[in-house]
N, C-alpha and C positions, 0 to 999 in steps of 0.2 A: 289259512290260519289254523292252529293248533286249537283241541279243546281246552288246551290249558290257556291258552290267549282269547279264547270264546268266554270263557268262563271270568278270566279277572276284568275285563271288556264290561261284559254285559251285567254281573253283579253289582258291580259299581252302580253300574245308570240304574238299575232296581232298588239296590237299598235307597240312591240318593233320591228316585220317584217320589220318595213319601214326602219330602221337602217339597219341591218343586209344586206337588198336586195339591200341598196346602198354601203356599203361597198363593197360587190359580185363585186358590178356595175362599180367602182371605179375599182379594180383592174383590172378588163376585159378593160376597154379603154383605163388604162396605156398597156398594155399588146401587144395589136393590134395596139397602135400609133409607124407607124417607123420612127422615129423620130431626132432628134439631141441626142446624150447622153445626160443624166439628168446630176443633177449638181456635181460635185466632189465629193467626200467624206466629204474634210471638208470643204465644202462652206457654210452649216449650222451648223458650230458651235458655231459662237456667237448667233444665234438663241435659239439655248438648252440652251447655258449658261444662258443667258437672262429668258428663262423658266424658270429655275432650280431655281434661284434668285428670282421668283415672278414680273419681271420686263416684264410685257407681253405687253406693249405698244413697248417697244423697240424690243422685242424677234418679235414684227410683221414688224417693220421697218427693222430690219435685214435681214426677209424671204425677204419682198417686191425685197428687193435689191439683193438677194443671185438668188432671181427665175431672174432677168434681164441676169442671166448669158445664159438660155435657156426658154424663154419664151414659147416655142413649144410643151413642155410635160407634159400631164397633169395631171401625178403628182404632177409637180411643183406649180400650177394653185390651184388644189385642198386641198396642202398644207398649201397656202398659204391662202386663204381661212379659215381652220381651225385656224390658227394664227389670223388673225382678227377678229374670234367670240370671244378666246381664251382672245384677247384683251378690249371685249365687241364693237366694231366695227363694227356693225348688218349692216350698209349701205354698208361698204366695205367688209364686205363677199360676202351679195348680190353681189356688183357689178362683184365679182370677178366672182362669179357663171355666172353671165350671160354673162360676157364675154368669157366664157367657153363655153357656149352652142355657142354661136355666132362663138367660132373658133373649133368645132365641133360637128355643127348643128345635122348633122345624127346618134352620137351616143346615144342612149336612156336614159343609166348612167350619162350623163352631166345634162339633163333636172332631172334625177330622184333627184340629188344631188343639184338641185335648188329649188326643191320643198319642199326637208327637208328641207334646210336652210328657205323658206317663212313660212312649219310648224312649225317650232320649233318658230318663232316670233308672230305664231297667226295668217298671214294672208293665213285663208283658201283657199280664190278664187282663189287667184295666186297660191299658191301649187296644187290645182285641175288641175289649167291650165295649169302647168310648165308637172304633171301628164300626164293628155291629148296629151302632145305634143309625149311622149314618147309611151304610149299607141298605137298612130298612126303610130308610128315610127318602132313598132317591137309588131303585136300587138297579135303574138301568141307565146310571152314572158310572162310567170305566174308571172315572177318578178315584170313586172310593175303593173299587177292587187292587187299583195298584198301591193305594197305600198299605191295605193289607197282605199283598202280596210282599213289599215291603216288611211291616212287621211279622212276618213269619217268617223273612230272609232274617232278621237279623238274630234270632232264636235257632235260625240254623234250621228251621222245619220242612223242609225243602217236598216234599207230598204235599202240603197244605199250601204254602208259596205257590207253584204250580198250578194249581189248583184255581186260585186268587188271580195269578195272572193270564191262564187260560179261560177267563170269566171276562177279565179286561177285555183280552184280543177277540172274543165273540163280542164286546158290547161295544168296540171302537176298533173294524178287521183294520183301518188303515192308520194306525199308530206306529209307529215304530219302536219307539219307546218300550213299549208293551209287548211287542213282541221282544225284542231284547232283553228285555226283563225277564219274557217266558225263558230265553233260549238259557240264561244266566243260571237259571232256578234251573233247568231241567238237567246241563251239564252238573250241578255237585249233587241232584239227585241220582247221577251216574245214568241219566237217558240221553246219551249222548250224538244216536245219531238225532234222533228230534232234537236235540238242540243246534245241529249243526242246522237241519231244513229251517227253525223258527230261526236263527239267525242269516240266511242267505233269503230267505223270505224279506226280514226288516231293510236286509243291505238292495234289495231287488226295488223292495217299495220307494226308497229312497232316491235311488238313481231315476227311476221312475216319476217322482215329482221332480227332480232338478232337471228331467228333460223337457217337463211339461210349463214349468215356471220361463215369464219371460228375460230373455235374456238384459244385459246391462245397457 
């Protein structure tokens, strides 16, 4: 494979980690919250309906009001959240985010899922920062180093990316992921042959569990 096929390869799986590693993230603080019961079964369903319809301003006034049934879970929280991007409502996602982190400070996944939300509108500094928080929070979690390695891919920072994702592969060596991420970051920082070794390295480790995994 070419570095120019190393490169559009494994960028991809890098910027797309940040997703992924909050999704992860998201389900782990629903999981550990003991909580109130989340909301009924059908407490959102004029919310779908509303989706289903195209009618996403109201599909978010529906969640707003369905989540007052348990405001304590943060599923509900982060639900609702999504319904207000969903709505083009970028202030009230934020805010939802952050009052997430505020009603639980110490989980890392809360900050990590504020930080996408400030990525995805462009404002880097805040996403480094919401990053940072979580980093400090849990800071021999790989999860949060690939999101960051992430947010400095998409800034293009590719020395600091690097950096981010050679932190992941020391804090999880058998990741693949992570590695490809490094190898991704380190080709358009023009280190290319490290990129080819962190990429033959992920493709080794690989073949290496599927020999190890039982067969069908």
């Amino acid at each position: 494979m070419t570095i120019d096929g190393v490169y559009r390869v494994t960028f991809a799986l890098g910027v797309g980690t940040l997703a992924v590693s909050l999704a992860a993230g998201t389900t782990l603080v629903a999981t550990r919250q003991r909580r109130l019961p989340g909301l009924p079964p059908d407490a959102l369903a004029d919310y779908r309906r509303f989706v289903a319809s195209g009618e996403l301003r109201r599909a978010a006034r529906e969640h707003r009001l369905a989540s007052r049934i348990d405001p304590t879970t943060y599923a509900n929280a982060a639900g609702l959240a999504q319904a207000l991007r969903q709505a083009g409502d970028a202030e009230g996602e934020l805010e939802q985010h952050r009052l997430a982190c505020a009603r639980w400070p110490r989980e890392p996944a809360t900050h990590r899922a504020l930080a996408a939300a400030y990525c995805h509108y462009g404002r880097f500094d805040a996403c480094r920062e919401a990053l940072g928080v979580a980093v400090r929070l849990a800071p021999g979690d790989a999860t949060n180093q690939l999101a960051l390695g992430a947010a400095w891919s998409q800034e293009r920072r590719w020395p600091e990316a690097v950096a981010a994702y050679e932190a992941a592969v020391q804090l999880a060596p058998a990741d693949t992921n992570a590695r490809r991420a490094l190898a991704g970051a380190l080709a358009a920082a023009g280190q290319h042959e490290r990129a080819v070794s962190a990429f033959v390295e992920a493709t080794r480790l690989d073949a290496q569990a599927r020999a190890a995994s039982p067969g069908p």
